[in-house]
Backbone bond lengths (Angstrom), bond angles and torsions (degrees), N, CA, C in turn:
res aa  C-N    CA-C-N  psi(-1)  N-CA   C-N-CA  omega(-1)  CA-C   N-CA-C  phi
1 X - - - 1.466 - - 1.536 108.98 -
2 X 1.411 110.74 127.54 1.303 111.02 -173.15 1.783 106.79 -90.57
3 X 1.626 125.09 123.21 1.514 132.94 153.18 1.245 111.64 -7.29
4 X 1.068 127.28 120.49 1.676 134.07 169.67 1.439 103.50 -80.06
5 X 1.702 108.04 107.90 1.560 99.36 -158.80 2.070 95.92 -93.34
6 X 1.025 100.18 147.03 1.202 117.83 -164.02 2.215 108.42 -107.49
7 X 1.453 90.13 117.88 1.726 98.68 167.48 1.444 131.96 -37.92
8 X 1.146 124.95 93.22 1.847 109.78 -174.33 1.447 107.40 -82.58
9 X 1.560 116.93 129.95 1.124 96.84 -167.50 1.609 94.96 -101.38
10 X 1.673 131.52 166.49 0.928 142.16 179.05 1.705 113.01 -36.80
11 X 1.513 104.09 141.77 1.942 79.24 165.98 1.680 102.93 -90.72
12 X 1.168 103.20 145.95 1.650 121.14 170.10 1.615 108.76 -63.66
13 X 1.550 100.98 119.03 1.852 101.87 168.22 1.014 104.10 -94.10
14 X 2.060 106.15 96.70 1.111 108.14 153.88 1.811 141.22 -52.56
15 X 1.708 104.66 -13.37 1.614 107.23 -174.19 1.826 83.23 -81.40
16 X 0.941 137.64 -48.35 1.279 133.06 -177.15 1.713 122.97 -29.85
17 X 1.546 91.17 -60.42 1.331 115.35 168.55 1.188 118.63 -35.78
18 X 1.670 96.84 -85.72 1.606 102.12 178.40 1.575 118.67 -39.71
19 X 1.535 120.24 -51.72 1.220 118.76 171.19 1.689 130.72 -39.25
20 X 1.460 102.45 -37.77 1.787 116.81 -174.20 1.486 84.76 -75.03
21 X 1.556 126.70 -46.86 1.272 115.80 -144.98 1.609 101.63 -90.24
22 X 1.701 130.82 20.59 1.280 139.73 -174.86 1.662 91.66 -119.05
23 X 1.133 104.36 -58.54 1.707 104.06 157.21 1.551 143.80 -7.34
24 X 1.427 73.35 -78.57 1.793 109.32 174.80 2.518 95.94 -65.19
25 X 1.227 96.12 -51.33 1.731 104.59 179.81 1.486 105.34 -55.98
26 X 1.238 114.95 -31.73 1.768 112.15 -171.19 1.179 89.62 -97.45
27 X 0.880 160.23 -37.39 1.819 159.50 -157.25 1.763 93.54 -69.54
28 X 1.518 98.42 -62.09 1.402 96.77 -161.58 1.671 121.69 -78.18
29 X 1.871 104.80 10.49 1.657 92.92 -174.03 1.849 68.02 -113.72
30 X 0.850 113.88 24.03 2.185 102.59 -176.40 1.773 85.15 -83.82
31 X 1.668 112.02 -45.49 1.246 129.94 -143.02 1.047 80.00 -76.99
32 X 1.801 140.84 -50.47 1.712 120.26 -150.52 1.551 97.04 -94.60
33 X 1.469 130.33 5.67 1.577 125.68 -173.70 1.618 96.04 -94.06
34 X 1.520 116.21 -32.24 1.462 121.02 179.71 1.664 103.03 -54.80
35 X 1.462 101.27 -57.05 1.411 91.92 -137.87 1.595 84.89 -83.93
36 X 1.144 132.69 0.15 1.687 122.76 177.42 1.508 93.00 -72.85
37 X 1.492 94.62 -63.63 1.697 93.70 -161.27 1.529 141.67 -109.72
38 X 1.574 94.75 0.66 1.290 115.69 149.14 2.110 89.39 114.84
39 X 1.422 97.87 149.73 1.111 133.33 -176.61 2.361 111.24 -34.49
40 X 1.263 73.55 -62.66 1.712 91.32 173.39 1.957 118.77 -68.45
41 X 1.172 93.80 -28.29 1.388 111.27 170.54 1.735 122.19 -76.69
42 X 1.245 118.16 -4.87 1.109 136.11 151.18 1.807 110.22 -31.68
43 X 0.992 115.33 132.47 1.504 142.35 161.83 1.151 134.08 -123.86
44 X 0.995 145.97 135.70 1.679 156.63 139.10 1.267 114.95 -22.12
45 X 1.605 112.64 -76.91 0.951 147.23 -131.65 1.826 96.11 -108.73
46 X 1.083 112.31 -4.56 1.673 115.86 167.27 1.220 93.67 -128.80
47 X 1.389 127.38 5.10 1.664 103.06 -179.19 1.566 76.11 -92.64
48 X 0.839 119.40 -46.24 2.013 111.54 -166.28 1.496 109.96 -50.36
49 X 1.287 108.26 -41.24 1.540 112.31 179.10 1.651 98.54 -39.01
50 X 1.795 106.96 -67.72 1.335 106.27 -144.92 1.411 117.82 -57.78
51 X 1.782 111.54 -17.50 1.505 129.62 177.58 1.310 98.86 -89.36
52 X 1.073 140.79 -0.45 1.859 118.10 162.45 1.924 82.27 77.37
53 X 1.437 121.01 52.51 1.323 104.17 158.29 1.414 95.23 -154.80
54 X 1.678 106.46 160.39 1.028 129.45 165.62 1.620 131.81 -52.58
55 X 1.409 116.77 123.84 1.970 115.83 -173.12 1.636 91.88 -35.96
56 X 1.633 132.00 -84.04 0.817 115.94 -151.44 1.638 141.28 -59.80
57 X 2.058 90.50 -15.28 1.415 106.11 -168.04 2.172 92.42 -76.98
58 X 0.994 139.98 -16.76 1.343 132.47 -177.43 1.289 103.63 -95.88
59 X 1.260 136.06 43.39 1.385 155.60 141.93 1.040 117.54 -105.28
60 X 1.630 132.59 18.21 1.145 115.33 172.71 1.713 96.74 -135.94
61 X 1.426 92.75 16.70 1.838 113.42 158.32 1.199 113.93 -84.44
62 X 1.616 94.99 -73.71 1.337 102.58 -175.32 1.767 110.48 -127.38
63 X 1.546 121.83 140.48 1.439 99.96 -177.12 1.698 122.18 -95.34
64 X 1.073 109.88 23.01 1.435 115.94 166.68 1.721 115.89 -174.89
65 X 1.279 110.05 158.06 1.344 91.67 173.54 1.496 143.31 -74.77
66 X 1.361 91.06 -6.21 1.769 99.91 165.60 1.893 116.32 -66.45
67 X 1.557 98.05 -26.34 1.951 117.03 167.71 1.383 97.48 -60.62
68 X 1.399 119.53 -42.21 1.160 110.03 -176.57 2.272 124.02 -76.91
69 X 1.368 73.16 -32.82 1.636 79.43 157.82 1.289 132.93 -57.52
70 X 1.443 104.84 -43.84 1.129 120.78 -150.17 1.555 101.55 -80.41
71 X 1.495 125.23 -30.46 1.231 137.16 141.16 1.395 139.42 -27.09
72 X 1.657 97.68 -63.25 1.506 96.65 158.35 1.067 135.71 -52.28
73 X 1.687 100.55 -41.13 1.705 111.35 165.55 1.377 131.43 -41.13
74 X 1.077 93.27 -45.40 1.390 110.27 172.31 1.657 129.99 -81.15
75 X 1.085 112.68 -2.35 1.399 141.79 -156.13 1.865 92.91 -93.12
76 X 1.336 89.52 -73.24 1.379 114.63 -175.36 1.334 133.97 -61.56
77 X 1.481 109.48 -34.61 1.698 128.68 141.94 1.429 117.99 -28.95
78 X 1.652 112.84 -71.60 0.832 139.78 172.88 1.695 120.84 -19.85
79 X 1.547 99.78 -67.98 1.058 126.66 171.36 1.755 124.99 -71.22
80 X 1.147 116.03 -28.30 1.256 122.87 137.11 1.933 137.10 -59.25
81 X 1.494 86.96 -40.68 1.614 99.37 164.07 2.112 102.30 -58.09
82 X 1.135 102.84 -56.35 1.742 115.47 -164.10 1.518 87.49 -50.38
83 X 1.378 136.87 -59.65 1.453 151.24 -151.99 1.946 95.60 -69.13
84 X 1.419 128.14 -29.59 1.156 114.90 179.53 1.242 117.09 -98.42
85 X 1.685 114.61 -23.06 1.846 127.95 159.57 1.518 93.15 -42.63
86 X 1.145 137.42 -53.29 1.754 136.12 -154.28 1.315 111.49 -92.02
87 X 1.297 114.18 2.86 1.544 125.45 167.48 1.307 109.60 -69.41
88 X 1.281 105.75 125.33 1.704 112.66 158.14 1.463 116.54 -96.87
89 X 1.515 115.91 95.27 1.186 107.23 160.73 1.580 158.47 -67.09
90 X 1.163 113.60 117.84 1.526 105.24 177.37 1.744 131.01 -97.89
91 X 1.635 88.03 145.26 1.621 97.20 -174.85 1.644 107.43 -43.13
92 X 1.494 110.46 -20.98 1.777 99.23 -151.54 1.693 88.23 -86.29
93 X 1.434 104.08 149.57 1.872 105.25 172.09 1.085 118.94 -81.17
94 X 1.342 126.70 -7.69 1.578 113.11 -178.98 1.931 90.60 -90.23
95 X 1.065 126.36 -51.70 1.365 121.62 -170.45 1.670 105.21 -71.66
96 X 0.945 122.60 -16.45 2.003 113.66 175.18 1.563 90.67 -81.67
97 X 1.457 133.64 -32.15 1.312 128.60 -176.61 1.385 102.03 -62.35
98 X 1.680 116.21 -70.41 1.523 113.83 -146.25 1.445 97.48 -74.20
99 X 1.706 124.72 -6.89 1.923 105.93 173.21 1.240 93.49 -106.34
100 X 1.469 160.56 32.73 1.217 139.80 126.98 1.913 105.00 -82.22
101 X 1.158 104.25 -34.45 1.511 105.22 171.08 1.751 110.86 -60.84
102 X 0.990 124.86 -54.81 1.682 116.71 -173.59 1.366 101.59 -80.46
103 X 1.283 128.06 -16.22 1.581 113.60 164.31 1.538 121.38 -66.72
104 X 1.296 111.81 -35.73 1.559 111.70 -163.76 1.761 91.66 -83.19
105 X 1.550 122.42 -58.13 1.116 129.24 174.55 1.727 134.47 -27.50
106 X 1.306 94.23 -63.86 1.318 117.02 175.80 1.810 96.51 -60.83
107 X 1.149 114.30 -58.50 1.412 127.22 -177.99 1.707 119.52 -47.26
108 X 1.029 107.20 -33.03 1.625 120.84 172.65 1.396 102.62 -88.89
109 X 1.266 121.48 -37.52 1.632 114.77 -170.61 1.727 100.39 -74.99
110 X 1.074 105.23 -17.91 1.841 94.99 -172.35 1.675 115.28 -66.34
111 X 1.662 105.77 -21.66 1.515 102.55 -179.43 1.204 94.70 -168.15
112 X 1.475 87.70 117.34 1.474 91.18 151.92 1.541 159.49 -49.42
113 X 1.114 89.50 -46.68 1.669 109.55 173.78 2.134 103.70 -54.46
114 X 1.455 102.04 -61.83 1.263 115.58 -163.21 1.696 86.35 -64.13
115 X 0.984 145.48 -74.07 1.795 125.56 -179.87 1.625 125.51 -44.75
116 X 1.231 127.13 -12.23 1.387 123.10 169.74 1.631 95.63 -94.58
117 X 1.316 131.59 -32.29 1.247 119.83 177.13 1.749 97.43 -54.84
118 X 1.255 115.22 -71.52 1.249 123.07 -147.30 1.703 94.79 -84.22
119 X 1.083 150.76 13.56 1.363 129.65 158.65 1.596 111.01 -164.54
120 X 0.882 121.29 34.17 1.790 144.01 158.99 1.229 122.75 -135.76
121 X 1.643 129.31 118.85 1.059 116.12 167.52 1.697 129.46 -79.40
122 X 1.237 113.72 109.20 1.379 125.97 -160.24 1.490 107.05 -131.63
123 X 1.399 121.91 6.78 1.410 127.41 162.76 1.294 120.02 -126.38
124 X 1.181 114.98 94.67 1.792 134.87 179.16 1.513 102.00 -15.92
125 X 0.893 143.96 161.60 1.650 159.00 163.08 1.241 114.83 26.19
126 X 1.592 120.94 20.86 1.565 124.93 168.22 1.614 94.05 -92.53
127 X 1.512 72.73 141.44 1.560 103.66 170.90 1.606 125.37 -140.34
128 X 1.478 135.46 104.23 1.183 123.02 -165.09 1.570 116.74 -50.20
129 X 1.566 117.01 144.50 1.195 110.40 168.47 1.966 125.06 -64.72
130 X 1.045 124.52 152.41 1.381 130.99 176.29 1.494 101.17 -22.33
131 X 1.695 110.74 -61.00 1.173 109.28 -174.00 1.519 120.03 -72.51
132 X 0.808 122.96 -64.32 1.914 129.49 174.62 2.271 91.12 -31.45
133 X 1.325 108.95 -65.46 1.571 107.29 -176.72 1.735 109.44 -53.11
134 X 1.341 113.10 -20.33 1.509 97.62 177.06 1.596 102.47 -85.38
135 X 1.193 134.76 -30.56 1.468 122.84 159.31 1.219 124.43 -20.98
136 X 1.409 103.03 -69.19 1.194 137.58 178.51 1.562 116.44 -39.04
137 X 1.285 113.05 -45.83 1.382 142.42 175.60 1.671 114.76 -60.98
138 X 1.256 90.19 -50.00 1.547 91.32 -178.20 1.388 110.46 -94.88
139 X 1.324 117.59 -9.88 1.872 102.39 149.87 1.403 132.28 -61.11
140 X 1.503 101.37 -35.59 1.479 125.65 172.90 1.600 106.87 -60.80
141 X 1.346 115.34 -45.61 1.663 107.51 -161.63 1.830 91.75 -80.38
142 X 1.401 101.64 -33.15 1.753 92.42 -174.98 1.585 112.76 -56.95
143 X 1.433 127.72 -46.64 0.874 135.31 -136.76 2.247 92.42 -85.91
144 X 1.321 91.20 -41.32 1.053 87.17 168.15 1.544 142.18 -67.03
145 X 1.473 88.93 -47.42 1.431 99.67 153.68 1.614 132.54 -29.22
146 X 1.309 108.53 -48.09 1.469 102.21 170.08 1.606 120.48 -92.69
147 X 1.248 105.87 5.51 1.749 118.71 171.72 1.501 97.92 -76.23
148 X 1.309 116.01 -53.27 1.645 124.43 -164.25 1.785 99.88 -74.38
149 X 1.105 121.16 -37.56 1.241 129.89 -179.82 1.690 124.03 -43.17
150 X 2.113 97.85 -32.99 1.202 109.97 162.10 1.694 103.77 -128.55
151 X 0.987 109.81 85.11 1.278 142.39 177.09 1.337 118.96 23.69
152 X 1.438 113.36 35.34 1.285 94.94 174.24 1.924 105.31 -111.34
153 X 1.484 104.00 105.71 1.428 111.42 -145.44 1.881 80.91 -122.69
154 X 0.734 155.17 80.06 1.631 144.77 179.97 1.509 84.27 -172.54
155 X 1.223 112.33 116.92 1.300 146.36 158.28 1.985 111.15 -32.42
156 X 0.998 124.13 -41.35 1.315 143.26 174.66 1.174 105.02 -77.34
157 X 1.317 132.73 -75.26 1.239 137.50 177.92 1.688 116.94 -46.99
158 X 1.697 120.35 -13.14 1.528 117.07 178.91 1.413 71.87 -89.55
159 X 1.627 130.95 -59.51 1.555 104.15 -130.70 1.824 93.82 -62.07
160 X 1.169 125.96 -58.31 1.427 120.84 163.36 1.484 116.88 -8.12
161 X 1.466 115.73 -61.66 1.956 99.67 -172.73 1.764 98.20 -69.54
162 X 1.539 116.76 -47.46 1.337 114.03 171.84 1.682 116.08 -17.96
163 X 1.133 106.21 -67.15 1.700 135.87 -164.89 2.035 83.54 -66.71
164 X 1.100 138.18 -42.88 1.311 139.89 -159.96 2.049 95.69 -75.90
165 X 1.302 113.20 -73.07 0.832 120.42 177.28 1.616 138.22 -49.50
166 X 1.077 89.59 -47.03 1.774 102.07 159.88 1.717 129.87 -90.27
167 X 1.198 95.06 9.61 1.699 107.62 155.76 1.605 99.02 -93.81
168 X 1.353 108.71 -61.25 1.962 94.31 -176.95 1.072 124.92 -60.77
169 X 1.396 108.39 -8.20 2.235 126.19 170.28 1.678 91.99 -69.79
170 X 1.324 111.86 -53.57 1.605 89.66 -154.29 1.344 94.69 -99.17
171 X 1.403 148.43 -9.26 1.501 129.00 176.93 1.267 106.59 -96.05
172 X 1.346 120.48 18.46 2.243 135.98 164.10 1.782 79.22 -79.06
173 X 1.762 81.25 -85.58 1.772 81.31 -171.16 1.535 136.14 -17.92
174 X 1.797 105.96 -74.01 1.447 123.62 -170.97 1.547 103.14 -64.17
175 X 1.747 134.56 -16.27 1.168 110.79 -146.28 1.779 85.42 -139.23
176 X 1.390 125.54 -16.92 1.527 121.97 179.25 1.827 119.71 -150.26
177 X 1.455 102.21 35.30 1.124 102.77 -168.56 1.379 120.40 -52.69
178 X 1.743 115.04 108.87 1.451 114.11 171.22 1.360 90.41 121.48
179 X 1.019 134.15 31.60 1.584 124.66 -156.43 1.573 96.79 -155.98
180 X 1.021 117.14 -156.16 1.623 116.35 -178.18 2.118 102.41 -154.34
181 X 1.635 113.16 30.54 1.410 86.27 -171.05 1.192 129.59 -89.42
182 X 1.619 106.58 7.69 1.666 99.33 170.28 1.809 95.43 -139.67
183 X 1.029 116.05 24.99 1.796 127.03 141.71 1.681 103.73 -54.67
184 X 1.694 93.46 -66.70 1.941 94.48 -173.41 1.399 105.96 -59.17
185 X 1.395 129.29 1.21 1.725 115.04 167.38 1.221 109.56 -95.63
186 X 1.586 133.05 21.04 1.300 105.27 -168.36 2.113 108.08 -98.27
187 X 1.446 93.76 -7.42 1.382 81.18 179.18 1.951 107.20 -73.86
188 X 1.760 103.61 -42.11 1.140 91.30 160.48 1.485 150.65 -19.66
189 X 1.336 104.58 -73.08 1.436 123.83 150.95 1.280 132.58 -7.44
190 X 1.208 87.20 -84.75 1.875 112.36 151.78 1.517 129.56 -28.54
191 X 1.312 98.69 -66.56 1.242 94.75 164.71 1.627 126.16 -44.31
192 X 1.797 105.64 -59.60 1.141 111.92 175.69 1.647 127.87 -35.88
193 X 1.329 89.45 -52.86 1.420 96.54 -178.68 1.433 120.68 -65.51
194 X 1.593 117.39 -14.76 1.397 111.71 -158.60 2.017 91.54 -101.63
195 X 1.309 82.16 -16.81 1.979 76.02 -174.43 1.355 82.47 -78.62
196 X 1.510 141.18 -44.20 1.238 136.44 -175.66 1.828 115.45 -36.96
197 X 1.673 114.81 -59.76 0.926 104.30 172.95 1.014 128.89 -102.28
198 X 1.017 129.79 29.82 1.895 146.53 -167.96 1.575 125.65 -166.90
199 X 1.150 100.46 22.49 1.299 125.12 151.20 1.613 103.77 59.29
200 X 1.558 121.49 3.86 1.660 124.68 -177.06 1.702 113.01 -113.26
């Protein structure tokens, strides 16, 4: 009779754990100090407060606060990346327009802080790391991807919807934050733009 050989499963690094999961705890009070008090207003030395830790012991999280940026950056991509995975795309161009349009839109209007991180430069000498910018990257290639998909493939014509969309991102923000008054223009928009490049 042959031993019923049995699966070993990995052992779990719990110091790992705990570490991601102190990580993940400082990330997310970085996120509610931003959006109270704004991006530049960021601290070290009060973000440690709010975790019950010591200035020096949250240096062995992150080693500066641009590490800590660079996180959010990446944070927020992410979560924008997740928001275009859940897209259902359609063949027709006015409807692949107006749900890549209310995704990015709606998506910038939800917070402020997290859209000047991720597409204004508003923090002096930050620069995303390679990795956090390849996030970044592959929101960009997705998003396009389904622009080109219904033909809008001319290099000019993205930076144009670009330039369309992120004007109604920041005059939601600067002019109705919490509100919806130039959300309700985006089918408008749309339209415009599509008789713009397609003549209907």
């Amino acid at each position: 009779m042959v031993a019923e050989r049995t699966a070993v499963e990995p052992r779990r690094d719990r110091r790992h754990a705990r570490h991601q999961a102190t990580k993940r705890e400082i990330l997310d009070a970085a996120w509610k100090m931003v959006r109270a008090d704004g991006l530049n207003a960021l601290s070290l030395r009060a973000l440690a407060r709010v975790v019950d830790m010591e200035p020096q012991s949250l240096y062995t999280y992150f080693a500066s606060k641009h590490s800590v940026y660079d996180h959010l950056f990446a944070d927020g991509n992410r979560e924008l990346l997740a928001r275009f995975d859940r897209l259902e795309v359609s063949d027709d161009v006015r409807r692949a327009l107006r749900a890549v349009a209310h995704v990015f839109v709606t998506f910038a209007a939800e917070d402020q802080a997290r859209y000047e991180l991720l597409f204004l430069r508003t923090i002096p000498d930050f620069e995303p790391s390679p990795e956090s910018y390849a996030v970044a990257l592959e929101v960009f290639n997705r998003g396009r991807s389904i622009l080109t998909g219904v033909g809008l493939d001319n290099p000019e014509d993205f930076d144009l919807w670009t330039a369309l969309v992120s004007g109604l991102s920041s005059q939601q923000l600067a002019n109705d934050p919490g509100g919806d008054r130039y959300i309700r223009l985006i089918d408008n928009a749309v339209a415009m733009f599509e008789e713009h490049m397609f003549g209907r």
